[in-house]
N, C-alpha and C positions, 0 to 999 in steps of 0.2 A: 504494500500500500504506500503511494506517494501523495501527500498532503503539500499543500499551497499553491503560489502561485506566481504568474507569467505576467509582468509588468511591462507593458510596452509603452509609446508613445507617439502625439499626435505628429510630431517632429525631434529631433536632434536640437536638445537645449531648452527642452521644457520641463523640465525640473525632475524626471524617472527619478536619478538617486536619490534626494532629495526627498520624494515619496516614497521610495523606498528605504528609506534610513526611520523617516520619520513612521510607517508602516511596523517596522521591525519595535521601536519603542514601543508601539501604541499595543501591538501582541505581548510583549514583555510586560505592560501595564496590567492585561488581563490576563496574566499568566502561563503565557503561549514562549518560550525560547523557538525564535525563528532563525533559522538556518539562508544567510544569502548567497546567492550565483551571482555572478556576471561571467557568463559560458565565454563570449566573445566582448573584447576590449582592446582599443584603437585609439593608442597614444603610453607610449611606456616612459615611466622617468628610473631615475635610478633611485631606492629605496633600502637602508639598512642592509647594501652590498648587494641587492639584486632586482632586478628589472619589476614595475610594479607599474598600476596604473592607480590615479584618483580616483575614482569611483569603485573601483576595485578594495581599495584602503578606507572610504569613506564607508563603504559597506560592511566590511571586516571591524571597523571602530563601533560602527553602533551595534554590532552583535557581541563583541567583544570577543573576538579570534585572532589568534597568534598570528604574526607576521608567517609563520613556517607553512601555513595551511594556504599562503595565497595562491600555490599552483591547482589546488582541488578547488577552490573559489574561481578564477579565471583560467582555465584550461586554454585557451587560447587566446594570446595575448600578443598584437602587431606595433610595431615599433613608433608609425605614423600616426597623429591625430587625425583621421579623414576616413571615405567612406572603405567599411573593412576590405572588401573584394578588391580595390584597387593598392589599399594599405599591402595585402597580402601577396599582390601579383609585383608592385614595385619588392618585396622582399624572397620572392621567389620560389614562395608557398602557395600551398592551396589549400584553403580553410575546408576542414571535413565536419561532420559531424562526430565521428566516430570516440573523438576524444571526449567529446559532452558528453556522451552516453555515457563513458565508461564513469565520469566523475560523479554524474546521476547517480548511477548504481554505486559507487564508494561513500557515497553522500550520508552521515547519520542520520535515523530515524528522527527528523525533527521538522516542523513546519517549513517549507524552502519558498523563500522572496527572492524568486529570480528576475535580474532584471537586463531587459534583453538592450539591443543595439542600434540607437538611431529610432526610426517608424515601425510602422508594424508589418511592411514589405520591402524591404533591402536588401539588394543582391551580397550575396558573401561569393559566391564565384560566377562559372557564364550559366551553372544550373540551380544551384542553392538558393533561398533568399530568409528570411529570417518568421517566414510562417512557416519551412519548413524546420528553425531552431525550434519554435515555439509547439510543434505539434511532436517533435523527440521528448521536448521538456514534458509535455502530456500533461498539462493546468489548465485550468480556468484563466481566463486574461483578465487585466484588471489595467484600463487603459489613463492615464496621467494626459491631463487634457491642459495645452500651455493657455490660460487664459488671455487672451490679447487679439486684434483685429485677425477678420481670416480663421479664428478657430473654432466656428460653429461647420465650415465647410469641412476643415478637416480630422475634427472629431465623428461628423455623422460618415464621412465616408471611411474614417479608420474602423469605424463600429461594424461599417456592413462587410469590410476584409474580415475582420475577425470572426464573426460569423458566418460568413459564408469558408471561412478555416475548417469549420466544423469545431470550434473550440470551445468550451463556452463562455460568455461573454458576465463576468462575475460583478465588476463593477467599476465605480469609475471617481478619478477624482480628479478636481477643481484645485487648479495651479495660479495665482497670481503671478504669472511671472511679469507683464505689465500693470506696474502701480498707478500708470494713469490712463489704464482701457476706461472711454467708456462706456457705460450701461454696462456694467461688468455682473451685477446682480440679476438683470435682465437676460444676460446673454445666459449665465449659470441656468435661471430658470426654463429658456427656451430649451438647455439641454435636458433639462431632467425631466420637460415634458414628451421627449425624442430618444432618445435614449434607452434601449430596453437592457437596464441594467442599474442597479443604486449607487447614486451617489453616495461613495463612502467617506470622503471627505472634502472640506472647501481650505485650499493654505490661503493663508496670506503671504505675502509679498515680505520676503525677508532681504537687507542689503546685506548681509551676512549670512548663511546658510548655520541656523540650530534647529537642527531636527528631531531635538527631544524635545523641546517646549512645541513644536507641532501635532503630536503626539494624543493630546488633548481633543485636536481637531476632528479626529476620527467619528463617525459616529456607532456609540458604545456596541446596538443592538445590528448595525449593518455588519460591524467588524465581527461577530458572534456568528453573522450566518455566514460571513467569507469561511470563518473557519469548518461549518460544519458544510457548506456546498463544494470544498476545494481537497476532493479527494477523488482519488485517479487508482484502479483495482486497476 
């Protein structure tokens, strides 16, 4: 049995980690130790003597996992900040799935916030693209919608790939990343009248990224059924 879930998003730079850090707190608040991925990561710095990525470490900090775990955390990991399939082709590789699988299955029995790369259709090679990470990882999706102009188009059309993934489509959460959209309350509501999926939580707009104090933002009783609808036999 593999419990949790597959965090995508509406675009690159709308806040996934972010959600997903503050995600990982919000389960730790209701007694859940949540388990994070990032399978694929694209942009490596040097890190305590060994190649590592941000979001990778930001992930591994709010669950609170040894620096030594970060190859079973990101199995595949590209030198270049930019889109994976091309990161991987200038370094002379070709992103497989094979390796995620196997870190899936090494993975502890514990809830897994995985959070995938870029949108929620990205090429990772000339066949791959990142519904088919998402359908290996075998979750529920839980899409990070970047608040700001332009994201009611590409929230609803993230929604119907996902779906039409055959995945299912768990929930969804409300990103501030524009502190001065507006009709932002507006726009939130157009989604969750569209939407077939709960809004699990709405961030604010941080200039600093603390994703324990968002944490709160969750909502108590949606975050209760992520966990009881995000299991995979």
């Amino acid at each position: 049995m593999r419990r949790g879930v597959f965090v995508t998003g509406t675009d690159t730079g709308v806040g996934k980690t972010l959600a997903c850090c503050a995600l990982i707190h919000a389960l730790a608040a209701h007694g859940v130790a949540a388990r994070p991925m990032k399978p694929v990561a694209a942009g490596a710095i040097p890190h305590a003597g060994r190649r590592a990525n941000d979001d990778t470490l930001a992930l591994m900090g709010a669950a609170g996992l040894p620096i030594d775990e970060i190859d079973a955390v990101t199995p595949v990991l590209l030198h270049e900040a930019m889109a994976p399939h091309i990161a991987a082709a200038r370094a002379g590789r070709r992103i497989t799935l094979a390796p995620i699988a196997a870190a899936l299955e090494r993975a502890p029995d514990r809830f897994l916030v995985v959070e995938g790369v870029g949108g929620f259709i990205v090429p990772l090679d000339g066949v791959l693209d990142t519904v088919d990470l998402a359908r290996t990882v075998g979750l529920p999706v839980v899409l990070v919608v970047g608040m700001r102009l332009g994201c009611l188009n590409h929230a609803l059309l993230s929604a119907l790939a996902i779906e039409r993934s055959g995945l299912p489509f768990a929930g969804w959460i409300a990103n501030a990343v524009d502190p001065a959209m507006e009709a932002a309350a507006e726009n939130v509501e157009a989604l969750r009248e569209r939407l077939r999926a709960p809004l699990l939580a709405r961030l604010p707009h941080q200039a600093v990224a603390r994703p324990r104090e968002l944490a709160g933002c969750f909502d108590a009783e949606a975050l209760a059924a992520l966990g009881a609808h995000a299991v995979q036999r």
